[in-house]
SEDRENMI-903941 format. One record per atom (N, C-alpha, C): x, y, z; residue in one letter. Coordinates in pm, whole numbers, padded with zeros to 5 digits, always signed. Atoms other than C-alpha are relative to their C-alpha. Layout:
XYZa ...
END
This chain:
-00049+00134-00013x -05474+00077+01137x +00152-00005-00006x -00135-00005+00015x -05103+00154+01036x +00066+00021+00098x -00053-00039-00161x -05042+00386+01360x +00030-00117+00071x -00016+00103-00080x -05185+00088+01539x +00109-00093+00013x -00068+00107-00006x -04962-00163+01390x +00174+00088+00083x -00174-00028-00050x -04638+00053+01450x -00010+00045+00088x -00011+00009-00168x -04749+00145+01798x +00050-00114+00042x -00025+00140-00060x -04749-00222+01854x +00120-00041-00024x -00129+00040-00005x -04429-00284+01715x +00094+00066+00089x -00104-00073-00070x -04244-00010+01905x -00012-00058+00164x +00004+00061-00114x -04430-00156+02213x +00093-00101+00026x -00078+00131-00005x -04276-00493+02180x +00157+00036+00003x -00131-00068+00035x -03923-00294+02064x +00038+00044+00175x -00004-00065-00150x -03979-00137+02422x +00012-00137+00106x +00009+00111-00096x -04041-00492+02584x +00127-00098-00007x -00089+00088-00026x -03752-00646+02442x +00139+00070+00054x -00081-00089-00077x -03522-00355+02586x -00002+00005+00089x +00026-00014-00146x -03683-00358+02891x +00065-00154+00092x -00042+00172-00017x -03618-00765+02915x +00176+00010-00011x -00149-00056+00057x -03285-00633+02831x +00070+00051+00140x -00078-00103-00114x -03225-00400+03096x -00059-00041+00141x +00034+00102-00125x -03396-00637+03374x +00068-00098+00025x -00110+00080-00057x -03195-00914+03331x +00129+00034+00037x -00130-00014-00082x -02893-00729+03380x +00027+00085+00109x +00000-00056-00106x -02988-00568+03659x +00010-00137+00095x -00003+00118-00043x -03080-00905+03801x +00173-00066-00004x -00139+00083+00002x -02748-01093+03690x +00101+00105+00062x -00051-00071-00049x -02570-00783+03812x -00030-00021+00176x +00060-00037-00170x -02735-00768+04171x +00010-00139+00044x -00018+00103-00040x -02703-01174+04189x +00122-00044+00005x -00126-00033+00039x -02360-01187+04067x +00107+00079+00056x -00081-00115+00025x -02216-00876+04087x +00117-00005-00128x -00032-00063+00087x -02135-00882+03774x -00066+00029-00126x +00069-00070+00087x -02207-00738+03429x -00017-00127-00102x +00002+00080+00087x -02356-00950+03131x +00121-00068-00018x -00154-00035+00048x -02026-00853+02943x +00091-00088+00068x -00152+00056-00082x -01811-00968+03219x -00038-00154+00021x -00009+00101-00007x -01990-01301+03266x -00012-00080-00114x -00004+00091+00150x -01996-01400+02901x +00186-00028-00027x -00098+00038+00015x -01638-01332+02900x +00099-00164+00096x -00013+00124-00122x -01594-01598+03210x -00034-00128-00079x +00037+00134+00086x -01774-01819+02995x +00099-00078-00126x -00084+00001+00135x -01577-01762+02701x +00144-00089+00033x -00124+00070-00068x -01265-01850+02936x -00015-00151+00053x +00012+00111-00031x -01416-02148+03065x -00001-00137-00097x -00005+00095+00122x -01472-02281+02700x +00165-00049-00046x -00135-00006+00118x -01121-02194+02536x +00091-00024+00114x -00125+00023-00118x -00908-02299+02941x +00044+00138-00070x -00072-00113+00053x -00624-02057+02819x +00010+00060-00094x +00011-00052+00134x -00659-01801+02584x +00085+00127+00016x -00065-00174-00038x -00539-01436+02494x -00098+00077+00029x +00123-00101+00011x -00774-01143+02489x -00028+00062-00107x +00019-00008+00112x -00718-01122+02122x -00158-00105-00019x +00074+00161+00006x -00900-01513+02110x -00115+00084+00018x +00093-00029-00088x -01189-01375+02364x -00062+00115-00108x +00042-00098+00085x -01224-01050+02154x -00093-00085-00120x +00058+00051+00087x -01292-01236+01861x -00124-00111+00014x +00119+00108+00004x -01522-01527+01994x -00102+00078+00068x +00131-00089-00087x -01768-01188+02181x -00013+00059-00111x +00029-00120+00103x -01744-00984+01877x +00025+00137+00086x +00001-00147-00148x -01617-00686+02130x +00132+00018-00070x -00125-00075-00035x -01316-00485+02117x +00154-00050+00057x -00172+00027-00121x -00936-00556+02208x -00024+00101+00134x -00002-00094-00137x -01000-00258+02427x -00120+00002+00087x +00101+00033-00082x -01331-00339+02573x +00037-00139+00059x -00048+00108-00100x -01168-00706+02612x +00069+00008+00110x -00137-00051-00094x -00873-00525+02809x -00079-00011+00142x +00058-00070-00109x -01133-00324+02997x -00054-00103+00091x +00070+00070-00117x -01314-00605+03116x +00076-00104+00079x -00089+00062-00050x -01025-00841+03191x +00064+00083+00143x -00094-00038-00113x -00869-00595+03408x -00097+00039+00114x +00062-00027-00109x -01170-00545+03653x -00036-00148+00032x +00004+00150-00032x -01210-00933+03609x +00099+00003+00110x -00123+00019-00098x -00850-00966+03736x -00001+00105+00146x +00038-00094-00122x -00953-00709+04022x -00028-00060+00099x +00094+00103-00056x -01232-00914+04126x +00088-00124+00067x -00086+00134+00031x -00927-01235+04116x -00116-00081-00042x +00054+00119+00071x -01150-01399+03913x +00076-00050-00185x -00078-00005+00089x -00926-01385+03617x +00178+00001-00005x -00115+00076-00041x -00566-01496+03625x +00086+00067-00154x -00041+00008+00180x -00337-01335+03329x +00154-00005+00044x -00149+00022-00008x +00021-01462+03256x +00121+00003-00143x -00108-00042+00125x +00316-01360+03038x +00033-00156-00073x -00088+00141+00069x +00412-01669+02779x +00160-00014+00031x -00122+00114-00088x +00693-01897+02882x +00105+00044-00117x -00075-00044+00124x +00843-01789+02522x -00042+00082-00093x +00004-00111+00019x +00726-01490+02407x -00079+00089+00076x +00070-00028-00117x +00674-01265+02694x -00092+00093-00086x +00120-00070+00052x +00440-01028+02450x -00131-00060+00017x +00200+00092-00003x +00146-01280+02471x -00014-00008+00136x +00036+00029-00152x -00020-01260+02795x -00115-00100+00013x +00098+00131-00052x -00246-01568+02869x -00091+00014+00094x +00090-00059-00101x -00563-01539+03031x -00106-00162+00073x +00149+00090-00037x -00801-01780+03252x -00026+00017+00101x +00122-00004-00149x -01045-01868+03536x +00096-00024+00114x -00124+00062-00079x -00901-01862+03841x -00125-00066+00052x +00113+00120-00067x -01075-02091+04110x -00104+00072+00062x +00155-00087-00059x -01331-01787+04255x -00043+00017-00141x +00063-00035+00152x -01386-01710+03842x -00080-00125-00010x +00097+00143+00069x -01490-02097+03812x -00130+00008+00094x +00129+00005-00028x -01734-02067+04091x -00079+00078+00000x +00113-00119+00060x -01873-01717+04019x -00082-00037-00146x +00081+00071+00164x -01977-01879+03706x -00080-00086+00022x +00050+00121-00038x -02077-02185+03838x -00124+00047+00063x +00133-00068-00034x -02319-01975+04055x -00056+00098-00040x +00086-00140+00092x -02405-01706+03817x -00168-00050-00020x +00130+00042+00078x -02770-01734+03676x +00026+00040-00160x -00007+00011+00128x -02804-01807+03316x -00055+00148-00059x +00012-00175+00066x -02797-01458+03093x -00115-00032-00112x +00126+00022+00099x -03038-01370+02879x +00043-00034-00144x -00059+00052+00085x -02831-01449+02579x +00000-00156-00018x -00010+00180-00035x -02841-01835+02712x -00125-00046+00000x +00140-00018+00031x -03189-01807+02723x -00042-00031-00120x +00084-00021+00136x -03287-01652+02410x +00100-00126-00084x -00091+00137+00050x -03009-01931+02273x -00075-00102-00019x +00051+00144-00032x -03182-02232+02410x -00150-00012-00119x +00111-00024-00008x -03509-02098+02314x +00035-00048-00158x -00021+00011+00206x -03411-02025+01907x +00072-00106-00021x -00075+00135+00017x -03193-02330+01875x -00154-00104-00036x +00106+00083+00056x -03535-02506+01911x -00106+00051-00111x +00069-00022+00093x -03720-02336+01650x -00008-00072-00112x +00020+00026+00143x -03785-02472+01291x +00121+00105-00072x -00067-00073+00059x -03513-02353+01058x -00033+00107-00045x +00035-00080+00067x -03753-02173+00853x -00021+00106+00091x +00048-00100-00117x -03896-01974+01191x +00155+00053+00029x -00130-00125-00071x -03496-01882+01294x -00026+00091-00115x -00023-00079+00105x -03472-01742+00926x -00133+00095-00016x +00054-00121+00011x -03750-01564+00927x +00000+00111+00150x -00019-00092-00149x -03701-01414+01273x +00132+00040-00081x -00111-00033+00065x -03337-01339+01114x -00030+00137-00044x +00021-00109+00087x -03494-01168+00849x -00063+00135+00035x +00138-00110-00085x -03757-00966+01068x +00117+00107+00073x -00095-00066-00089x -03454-00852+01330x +00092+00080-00077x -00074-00067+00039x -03263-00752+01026x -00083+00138-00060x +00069-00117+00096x -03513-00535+00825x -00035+00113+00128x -00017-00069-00072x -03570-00345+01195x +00110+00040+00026x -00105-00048+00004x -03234-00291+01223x +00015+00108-00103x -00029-00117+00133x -03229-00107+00859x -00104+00111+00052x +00065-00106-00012x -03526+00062+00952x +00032+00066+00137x -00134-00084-00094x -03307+00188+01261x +00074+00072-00035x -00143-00049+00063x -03048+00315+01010x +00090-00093+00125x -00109+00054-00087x -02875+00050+01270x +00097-00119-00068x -00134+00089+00074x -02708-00161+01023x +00107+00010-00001x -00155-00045-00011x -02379-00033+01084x +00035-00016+00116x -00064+00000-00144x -02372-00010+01422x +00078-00157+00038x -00083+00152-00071x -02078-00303+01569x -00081-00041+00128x +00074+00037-00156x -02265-00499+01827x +00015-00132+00009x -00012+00120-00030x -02202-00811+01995x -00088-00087+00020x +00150+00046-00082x -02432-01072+02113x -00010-00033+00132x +00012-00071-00135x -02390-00945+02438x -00114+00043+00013x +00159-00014-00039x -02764-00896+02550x +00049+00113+00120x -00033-00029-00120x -02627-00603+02789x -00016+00170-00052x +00001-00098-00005x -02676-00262+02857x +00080+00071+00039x -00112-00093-00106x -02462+00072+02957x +00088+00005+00003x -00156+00056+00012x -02136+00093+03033x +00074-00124+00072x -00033+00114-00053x -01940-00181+03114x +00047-00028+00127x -00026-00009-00132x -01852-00092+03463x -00083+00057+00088x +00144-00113-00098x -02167+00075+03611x -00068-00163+00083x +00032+00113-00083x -02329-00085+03890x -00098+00000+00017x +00207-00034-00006x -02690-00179+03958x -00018+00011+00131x 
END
């Protein structure tokens, strides 16, 4: 009976990875772009002008993963970055007008999803889902690991 149960859990562990690595094939192949890169779009669309400090901090990601993805943003010209008017060290970042409608026609990520979804739960049901996602994590030894809530797989520039 034990096997059973922790077969079944690893199954599900497997289904929500897989749900994982489908939608961003999908939002990738509809898009062309990566989770990552369209959460940051989002992020820009919330905060108009920001830095890539700001952005860092509201993804939970990296200055240097923010960099990374800004500068294939700005590739794309969907990202717009500009030196401050009075201290040229701060560089300023936003949507340009193809960033607003790549967004505009993105499809919703799975992060926006699973969002909508838990938002409507019962308090007690988030917290115990909370609690459930954390005690698999320990039993991961993954408590340490830095991770965003970026729902995204791979590296951040690979293509589907």
């Amino acid at each position: 009976m034990i096997e059973s149960r922790s077969q079944h859990a690893l199954i599900v562990l497997r289904r929500i990875l897989r749900a994982t690595e489908n939608r961003a094939r999908t939002l990738s192949r509809q898009s062309g772009l990566t989770a990552s890169q369209l959460l940051l779009l989002q992020t820009l669309e919330d905060e108009g002008e920001c830095t890539a400090g700001r952005i860092a901090a509201r993804l939970g990601i990296t200055q240097a993963t923010t960099t990374s993805l800004v500068q294939k943003l700005e590739t794309k010209g969907l990202v717009v970055r500009k030196r401050g008017d009075t201290d040229r060290r701060t560089v300023w970042l936003t949507l340009s007008d193809s960033g607003r409608i790549k967004l505009a026609e993105a499809p919703d990520s799975l992060q926006e999803l699973f969002s909508q979804r838990f938002e409507k739960l019962d308090d007690w049901e988030q917290m115990m889902l909370m609690a459930s996602l954390e005690r698999v994590a320990s039993m991961l030894d993954a408590e340490e690991i830095d991770a965003s809530p970026v729902l995204d797989i791979g590296a951040l520039d690979r293509e589907a």
